[in-house]
N, CA, C and O atoms as a CHARMM CRD file, in Angstrom:
* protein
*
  284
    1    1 UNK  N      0.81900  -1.18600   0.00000 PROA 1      0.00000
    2    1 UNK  CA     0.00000   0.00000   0.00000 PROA 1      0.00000
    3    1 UNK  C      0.86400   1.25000   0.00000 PROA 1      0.00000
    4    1 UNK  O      0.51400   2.32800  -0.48000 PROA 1      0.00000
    5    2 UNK  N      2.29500   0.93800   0.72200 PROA 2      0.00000
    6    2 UNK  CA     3.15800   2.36100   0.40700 PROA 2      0.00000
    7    2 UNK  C      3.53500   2.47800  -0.71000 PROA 2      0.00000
    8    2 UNK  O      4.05700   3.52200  -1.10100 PROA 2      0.00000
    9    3 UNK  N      3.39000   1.64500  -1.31600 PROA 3      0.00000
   10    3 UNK  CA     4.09700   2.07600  -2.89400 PROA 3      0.00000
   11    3 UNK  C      2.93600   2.10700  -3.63100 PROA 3      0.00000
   12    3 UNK  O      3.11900   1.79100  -4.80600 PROA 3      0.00000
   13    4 UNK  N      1.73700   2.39800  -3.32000 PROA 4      0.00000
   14    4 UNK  CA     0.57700   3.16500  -3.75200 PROA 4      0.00000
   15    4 UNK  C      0.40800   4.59200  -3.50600 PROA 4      0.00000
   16    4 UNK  O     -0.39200   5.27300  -4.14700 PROA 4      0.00000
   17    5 UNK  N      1.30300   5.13900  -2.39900 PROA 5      0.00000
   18    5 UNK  CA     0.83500   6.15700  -2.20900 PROA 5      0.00000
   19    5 UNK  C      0.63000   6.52500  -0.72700 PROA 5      0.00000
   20    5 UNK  O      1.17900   7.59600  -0.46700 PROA 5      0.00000
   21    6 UNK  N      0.19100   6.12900   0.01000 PROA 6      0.00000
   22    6 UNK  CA     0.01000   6.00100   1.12200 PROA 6      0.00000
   23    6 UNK  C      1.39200   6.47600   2.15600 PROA 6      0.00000
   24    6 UNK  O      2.56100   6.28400   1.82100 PROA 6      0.00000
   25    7 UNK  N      0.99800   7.08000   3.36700 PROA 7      0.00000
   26    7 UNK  CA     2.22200   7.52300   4.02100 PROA 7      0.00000
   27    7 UNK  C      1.79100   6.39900   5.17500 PROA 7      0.00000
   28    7 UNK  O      2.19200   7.13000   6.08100 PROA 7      0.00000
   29    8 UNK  N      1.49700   5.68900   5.61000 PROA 8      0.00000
   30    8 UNK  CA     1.39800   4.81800   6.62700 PROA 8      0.00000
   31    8 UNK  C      0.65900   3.80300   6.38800 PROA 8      0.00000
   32    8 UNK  O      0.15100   3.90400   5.27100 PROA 8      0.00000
   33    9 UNK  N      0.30600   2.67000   7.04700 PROA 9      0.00000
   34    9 UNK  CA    -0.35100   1.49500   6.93900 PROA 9      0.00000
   35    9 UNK  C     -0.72100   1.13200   8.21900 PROA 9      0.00000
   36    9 UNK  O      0.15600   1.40600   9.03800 PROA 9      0.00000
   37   10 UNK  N     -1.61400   0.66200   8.63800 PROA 10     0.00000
   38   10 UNK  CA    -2.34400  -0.23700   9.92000 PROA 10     0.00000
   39   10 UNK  C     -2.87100  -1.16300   9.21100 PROA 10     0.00000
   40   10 UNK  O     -3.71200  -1.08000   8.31600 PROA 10     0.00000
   41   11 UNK  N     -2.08600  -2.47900   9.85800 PROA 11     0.00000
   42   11 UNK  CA    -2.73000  -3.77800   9.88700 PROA 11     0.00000
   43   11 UNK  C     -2.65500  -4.63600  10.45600 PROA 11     0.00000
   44   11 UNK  O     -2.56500  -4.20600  11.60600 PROA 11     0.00000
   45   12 UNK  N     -2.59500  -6.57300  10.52200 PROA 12     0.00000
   46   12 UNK  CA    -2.62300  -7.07200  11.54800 PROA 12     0.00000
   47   12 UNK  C     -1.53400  -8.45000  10.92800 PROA 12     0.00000
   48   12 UNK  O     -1.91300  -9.26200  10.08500 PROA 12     0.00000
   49   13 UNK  N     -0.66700  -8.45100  11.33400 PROA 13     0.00000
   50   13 UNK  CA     0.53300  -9.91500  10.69100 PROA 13     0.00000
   51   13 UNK  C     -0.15100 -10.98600  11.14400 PROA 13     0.00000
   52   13 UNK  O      0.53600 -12.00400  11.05600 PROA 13     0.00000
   53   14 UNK  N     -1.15600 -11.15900  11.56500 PROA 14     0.00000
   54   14 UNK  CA    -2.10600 -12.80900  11.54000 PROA 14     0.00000
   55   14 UNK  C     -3.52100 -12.32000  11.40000 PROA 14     0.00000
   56   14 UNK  O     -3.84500 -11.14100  11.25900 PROA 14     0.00000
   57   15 UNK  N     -4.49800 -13.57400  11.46800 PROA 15     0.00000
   58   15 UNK  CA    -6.10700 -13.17300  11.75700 PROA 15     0.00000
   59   15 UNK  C     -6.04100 -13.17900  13.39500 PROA 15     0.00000
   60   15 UNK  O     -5.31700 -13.80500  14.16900 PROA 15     0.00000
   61   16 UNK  N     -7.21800 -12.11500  13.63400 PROA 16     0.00000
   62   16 UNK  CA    -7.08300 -11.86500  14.59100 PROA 16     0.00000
   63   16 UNK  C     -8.53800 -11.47400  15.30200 PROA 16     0.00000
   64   16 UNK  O     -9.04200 -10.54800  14.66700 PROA 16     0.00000
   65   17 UNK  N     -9.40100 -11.90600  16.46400 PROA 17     0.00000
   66   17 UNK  CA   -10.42600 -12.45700  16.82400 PROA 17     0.00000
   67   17 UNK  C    -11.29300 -11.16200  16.60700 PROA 17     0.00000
   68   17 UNK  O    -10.88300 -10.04700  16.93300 PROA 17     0.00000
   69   18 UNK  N    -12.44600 -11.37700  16.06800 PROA 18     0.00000
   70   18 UNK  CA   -13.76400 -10.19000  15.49100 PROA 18     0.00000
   71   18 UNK  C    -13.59200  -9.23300  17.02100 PROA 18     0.00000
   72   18 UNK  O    -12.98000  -8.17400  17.16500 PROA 18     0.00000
   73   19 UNK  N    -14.22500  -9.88900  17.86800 PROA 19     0.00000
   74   19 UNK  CA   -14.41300  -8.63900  18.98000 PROA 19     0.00000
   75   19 UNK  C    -12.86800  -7.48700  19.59300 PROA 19     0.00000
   76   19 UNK  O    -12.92000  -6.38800  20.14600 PROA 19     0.00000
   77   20 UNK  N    -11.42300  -8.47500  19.12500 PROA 20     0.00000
   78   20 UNK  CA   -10.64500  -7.62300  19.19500 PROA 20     0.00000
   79   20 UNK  C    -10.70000  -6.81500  17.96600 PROA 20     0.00000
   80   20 UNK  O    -11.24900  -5.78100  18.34400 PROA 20     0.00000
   81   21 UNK  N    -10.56700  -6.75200  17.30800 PROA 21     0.00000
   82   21 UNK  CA   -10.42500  -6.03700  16.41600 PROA 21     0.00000
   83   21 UNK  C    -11.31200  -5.14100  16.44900 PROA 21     0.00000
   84   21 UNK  O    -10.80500  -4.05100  16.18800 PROA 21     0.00000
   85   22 UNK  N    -12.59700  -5.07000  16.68300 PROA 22     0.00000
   86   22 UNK  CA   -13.50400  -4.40100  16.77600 PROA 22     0.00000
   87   22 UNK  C    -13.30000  -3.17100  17.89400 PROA 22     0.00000
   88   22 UNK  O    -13.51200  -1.96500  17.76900 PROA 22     0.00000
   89   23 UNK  N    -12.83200  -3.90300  18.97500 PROA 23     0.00000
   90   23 UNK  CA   -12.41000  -2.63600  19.92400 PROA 23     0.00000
   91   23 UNK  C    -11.28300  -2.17000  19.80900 PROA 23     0.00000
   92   23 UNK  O    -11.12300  -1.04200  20.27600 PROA 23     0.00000
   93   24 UNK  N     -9.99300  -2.91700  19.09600 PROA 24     0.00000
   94   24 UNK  CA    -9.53100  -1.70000  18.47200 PROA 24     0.00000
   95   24 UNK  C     -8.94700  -0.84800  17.21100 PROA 24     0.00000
   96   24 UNK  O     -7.89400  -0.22800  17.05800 PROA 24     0.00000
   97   25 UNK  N    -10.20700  -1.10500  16.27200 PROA 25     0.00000
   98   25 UNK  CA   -10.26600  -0.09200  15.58500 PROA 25     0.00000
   99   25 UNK  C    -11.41700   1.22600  15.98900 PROA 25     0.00000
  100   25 UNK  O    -11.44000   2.44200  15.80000 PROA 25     0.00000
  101   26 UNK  N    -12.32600   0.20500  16.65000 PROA 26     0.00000
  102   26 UNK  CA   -12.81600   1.50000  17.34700 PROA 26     0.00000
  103   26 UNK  C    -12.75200   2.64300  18.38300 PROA 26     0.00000
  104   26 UNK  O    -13.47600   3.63600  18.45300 PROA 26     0.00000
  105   27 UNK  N    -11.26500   2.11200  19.51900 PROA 27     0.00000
  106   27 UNK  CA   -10.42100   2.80800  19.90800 PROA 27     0.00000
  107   27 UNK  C     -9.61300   3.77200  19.29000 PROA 27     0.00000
  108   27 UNK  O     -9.34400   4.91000  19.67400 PROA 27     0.00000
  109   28 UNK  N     -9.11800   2.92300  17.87400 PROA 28     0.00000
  110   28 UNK  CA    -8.04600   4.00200  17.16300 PROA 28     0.00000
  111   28 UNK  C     -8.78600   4.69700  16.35500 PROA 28     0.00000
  112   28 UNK  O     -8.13800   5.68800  16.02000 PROA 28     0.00000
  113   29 UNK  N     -9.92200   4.68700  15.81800 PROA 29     0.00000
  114   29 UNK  CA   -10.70600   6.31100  15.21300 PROA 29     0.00000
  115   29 UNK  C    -10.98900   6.83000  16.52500 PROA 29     0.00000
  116   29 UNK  O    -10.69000   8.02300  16.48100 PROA 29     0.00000
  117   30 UNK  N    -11.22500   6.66600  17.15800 PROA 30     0.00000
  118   30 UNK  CA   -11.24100   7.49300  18.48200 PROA 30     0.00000
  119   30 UNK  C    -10.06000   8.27200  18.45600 PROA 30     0.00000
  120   30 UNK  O    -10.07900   9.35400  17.87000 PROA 30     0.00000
  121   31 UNK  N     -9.06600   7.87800  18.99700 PROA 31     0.00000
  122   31 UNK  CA    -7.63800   8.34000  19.22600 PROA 31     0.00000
  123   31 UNK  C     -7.10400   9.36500  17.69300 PROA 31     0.00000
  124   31 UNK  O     -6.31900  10.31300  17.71900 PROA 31     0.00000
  125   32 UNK  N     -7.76600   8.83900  16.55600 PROA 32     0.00000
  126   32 UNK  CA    -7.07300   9.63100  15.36600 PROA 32     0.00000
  127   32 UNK  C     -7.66500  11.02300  15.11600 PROA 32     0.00000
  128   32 UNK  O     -7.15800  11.90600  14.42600 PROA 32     0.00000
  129   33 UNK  N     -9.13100  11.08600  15.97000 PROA 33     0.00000
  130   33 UNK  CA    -9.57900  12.56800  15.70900 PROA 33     0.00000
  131   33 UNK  C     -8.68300  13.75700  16.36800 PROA 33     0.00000
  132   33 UNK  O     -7.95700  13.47000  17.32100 PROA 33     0.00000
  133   34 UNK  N     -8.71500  14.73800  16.00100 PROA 34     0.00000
  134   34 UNK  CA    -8.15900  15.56100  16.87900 PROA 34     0.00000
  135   34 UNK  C     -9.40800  16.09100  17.59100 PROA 34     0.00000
  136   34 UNK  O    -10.56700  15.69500  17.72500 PROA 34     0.00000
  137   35 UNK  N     -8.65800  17.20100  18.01200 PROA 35     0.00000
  138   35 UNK  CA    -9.28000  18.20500  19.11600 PROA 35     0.00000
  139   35 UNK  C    -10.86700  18.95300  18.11700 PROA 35     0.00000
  140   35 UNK  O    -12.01600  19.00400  18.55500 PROA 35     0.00000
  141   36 UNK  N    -10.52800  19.28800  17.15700 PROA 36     0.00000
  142   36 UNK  CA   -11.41800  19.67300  16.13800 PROA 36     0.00000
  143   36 UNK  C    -12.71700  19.02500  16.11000 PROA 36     0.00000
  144   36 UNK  O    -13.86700  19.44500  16.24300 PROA 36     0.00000
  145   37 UNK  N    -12.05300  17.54000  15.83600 PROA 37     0.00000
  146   37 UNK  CA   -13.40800  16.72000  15.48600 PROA 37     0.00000
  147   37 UNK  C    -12.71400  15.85000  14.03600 PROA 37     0.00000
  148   37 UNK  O    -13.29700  14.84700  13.62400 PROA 37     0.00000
  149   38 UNK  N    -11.45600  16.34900  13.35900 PROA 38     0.00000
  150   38 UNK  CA   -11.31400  15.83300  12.21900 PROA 38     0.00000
  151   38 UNK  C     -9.96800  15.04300  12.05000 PROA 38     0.00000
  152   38 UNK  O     -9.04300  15.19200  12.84800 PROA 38     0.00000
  153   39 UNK  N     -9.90400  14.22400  11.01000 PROA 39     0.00000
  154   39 UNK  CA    -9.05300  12.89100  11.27900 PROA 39     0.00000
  155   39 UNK  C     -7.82500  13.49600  11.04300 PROA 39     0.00000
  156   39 UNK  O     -7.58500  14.12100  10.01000 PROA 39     0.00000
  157   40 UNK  N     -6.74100  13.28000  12.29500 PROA 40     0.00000
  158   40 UNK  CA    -5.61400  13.57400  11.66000 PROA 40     0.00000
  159   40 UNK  C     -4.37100  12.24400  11.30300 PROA 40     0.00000
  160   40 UNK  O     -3.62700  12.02400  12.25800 PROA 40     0.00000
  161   41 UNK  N     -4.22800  11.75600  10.58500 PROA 41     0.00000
  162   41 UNK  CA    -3.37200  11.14900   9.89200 PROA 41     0.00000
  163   41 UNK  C     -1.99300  10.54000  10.56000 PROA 41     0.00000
  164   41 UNK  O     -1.57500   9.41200  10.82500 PROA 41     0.00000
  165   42 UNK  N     -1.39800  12.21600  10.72000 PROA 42     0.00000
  166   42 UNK  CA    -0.47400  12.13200  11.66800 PROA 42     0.00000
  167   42 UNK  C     -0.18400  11.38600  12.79600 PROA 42     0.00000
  168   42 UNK  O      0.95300  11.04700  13.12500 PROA 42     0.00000
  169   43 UNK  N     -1.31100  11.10200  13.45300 PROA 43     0.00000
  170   43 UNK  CA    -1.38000  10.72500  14.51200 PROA 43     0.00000
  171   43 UNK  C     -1.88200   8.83800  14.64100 PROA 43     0.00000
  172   43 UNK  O     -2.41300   8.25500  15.58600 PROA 43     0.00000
  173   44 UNK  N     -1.49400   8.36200  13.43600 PROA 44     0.00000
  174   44 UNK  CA    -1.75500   6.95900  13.09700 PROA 44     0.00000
  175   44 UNK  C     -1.09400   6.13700  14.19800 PROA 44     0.00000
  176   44 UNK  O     -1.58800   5.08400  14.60200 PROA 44     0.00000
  177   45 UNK  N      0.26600   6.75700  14.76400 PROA 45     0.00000
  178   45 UNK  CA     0.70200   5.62800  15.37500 PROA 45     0.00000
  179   45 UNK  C      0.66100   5.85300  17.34100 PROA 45     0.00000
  180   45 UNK  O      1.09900   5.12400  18.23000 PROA 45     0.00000
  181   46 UNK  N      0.13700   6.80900  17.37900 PROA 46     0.00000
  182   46 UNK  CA     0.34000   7.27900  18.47700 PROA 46     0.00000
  183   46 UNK  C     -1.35200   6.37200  18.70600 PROA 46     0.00000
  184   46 UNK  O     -1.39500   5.49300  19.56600 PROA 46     0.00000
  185   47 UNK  N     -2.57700   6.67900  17.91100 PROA 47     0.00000
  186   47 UNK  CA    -3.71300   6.29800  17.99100 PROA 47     0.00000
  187   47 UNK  C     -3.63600   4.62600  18.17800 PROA 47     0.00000
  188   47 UNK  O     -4.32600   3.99700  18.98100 PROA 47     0.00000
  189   48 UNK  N     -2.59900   4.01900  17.21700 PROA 48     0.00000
  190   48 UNK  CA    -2.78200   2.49400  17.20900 PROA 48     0.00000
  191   48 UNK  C     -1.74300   1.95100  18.72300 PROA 48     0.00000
  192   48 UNK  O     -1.97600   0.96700  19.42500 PROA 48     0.00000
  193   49 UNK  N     -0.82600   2.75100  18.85500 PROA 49     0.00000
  194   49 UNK  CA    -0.64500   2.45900  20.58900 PROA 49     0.00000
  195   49 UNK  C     -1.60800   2.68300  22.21300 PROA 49     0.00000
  196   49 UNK  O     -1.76800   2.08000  23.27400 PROA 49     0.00000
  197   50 UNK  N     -2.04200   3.90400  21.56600 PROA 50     0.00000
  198   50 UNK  CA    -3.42600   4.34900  22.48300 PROA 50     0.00000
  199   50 UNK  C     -4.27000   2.74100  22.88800 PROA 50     0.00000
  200   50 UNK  O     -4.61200   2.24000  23.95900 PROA 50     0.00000
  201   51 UNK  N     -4.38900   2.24700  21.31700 PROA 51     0.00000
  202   51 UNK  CA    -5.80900   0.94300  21.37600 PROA 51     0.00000
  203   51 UNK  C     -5.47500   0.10500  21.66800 PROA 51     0.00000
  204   51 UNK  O     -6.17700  -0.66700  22.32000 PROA 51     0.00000
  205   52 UNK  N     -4.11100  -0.18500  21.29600 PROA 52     0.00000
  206   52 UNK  CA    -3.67500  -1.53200  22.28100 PROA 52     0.00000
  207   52 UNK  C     -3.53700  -1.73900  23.36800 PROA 52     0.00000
  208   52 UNK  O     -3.77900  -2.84000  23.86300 PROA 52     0.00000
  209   53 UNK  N     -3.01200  -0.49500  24.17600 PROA 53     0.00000
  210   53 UNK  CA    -2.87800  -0.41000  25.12200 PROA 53     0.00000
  211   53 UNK  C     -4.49400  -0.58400  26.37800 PROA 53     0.00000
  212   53 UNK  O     -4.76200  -1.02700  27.49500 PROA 53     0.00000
  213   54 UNK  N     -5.10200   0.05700  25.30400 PROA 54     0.00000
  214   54 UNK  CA    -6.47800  -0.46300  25.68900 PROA 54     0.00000
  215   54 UNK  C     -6.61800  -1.70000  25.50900 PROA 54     0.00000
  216   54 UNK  O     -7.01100  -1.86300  26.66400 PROA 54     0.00000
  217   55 UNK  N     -6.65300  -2.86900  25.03000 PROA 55     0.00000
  218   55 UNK  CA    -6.13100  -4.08800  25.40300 PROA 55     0.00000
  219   55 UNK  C     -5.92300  -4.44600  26.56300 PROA 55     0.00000
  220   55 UNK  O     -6.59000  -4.75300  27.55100 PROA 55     0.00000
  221   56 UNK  N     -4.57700  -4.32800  26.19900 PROA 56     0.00000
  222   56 UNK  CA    -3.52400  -4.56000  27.73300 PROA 56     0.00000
  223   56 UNK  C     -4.58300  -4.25100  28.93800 PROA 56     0.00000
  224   56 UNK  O     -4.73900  -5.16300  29.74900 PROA 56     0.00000
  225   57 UNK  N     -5.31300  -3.06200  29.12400 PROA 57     0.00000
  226   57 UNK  CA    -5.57400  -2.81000  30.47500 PROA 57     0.00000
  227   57 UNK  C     -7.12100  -3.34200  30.30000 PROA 57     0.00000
  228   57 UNK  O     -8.00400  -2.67900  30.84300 PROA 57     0.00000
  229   58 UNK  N     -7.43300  -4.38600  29.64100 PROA 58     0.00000
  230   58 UNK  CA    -8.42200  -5.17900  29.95500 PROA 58     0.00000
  231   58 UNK  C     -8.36500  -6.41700  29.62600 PROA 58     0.00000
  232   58 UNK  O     -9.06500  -7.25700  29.06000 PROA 58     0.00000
  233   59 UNK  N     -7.06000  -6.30000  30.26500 PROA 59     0.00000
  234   59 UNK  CA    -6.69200  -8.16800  30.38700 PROA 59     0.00000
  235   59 UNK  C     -6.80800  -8.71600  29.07600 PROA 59     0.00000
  236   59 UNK  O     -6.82200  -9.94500  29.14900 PROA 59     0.00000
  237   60 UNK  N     -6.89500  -8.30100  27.92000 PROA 60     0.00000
  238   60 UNK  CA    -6.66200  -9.39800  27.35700 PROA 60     0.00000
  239   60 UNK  C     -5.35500  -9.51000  26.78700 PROA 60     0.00000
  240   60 UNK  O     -4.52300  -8.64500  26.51300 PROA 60     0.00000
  241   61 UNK  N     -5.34400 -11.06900  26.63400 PROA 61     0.00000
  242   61 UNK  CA    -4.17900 -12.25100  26.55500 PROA 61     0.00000
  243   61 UNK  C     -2.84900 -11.50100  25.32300 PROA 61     0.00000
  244   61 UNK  O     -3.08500 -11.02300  24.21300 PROA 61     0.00000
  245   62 UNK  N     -1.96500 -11.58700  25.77300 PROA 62     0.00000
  246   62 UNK  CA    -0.90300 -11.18800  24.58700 PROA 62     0.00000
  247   62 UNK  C     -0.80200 -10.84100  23.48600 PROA 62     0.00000
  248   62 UNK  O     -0.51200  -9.77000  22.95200 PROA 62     0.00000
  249   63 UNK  N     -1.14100 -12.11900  23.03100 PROA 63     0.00000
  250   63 UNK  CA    -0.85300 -13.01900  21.89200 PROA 63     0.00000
  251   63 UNK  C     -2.48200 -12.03100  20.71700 PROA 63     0.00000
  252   63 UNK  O     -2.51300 -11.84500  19.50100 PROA 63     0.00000
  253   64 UNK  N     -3.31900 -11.72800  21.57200 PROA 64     0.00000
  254   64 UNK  CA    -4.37100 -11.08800  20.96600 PROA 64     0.00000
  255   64 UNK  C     -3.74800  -9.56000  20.54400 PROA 64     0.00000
  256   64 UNK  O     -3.93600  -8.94700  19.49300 PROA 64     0.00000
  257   65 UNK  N     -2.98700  -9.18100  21.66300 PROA 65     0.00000
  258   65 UNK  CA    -2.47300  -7.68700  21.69900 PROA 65     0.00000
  259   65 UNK  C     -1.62000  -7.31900  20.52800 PROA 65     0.00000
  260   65 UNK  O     -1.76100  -6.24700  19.94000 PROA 65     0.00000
  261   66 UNK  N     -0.14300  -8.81900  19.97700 PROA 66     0.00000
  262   66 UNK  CA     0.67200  -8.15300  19.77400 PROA 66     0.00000
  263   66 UNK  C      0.42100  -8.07900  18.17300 PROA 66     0.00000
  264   66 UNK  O      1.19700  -7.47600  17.43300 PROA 66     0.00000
  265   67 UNK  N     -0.53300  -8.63200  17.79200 PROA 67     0.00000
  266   67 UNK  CA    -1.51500  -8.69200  16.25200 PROA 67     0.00000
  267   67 UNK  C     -1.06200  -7.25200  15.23700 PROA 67     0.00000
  268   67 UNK  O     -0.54500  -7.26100  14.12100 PROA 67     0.00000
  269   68 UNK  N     -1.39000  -6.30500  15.92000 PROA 68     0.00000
  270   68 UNK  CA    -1.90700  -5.48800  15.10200 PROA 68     0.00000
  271   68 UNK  C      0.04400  -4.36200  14.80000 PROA 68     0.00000
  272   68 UNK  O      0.89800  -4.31400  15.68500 PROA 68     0.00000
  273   69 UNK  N      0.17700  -3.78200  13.62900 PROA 69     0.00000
  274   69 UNK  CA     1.41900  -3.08700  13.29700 PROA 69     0.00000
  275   69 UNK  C      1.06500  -2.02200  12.51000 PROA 69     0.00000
  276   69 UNK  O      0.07200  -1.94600  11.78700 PROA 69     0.00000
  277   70 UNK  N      2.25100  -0.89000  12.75000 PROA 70     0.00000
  278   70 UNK  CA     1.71800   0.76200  12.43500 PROA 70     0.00000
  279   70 UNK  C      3.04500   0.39900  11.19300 PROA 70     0.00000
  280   70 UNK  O      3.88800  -0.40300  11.59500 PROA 70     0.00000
  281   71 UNK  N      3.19400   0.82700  10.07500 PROA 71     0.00000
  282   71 UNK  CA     4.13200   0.71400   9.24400 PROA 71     0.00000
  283   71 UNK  C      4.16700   1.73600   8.05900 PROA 71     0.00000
  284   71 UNK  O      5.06100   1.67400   7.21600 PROA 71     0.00000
C-alpha cells in the first residue's frame, strides 16, 4: 500500500479475533480525531498504541495484543 501512495499502513501480521479487532479499531478512530473533530493522519501511530494499550488494560491475553502493526 506504500508504494501506492500512502504515508502509513495499519494492519494485523495474523487473523485476529472479530471482537478484538472491533475494539480496536474502534479505539483508534477514536484516538485519530483531533481536538477539532477531524481525522488527523499524523497521529496513526500514536492512535494504534493508544488501542492496544487499551487491550492490555483489559486483560486481554498477549498473543491477541501483539496482532496489530503501524508501518
Amino acid at each position: 500500500m506504500q508504494f501506492s501512495g500512502f504515508r502509513s499502513v495499519v494492519g494485523s501480521m495474523w487473523s485476529v479475533d472479530d471482537e478484538v479487532a472491533q475494539e480496536v479499531v474502534s479505539a483508534f478512530y477514536r484516538n485519530l480525531v483531533d481536538g477539532s473533530g477531524r481525522l488527523d493522519c499524523t497521529r496513526a501511530a500514536v492512535a494504534l498504541h493508544k488501542a492496544v494499550n487499551k487491550l492490555r488494560r483489559n486483560n486481554v491475553p498477549l498473543e491477541r495484543q501483539i496482532v496489530f502493526v503501524h508501518i
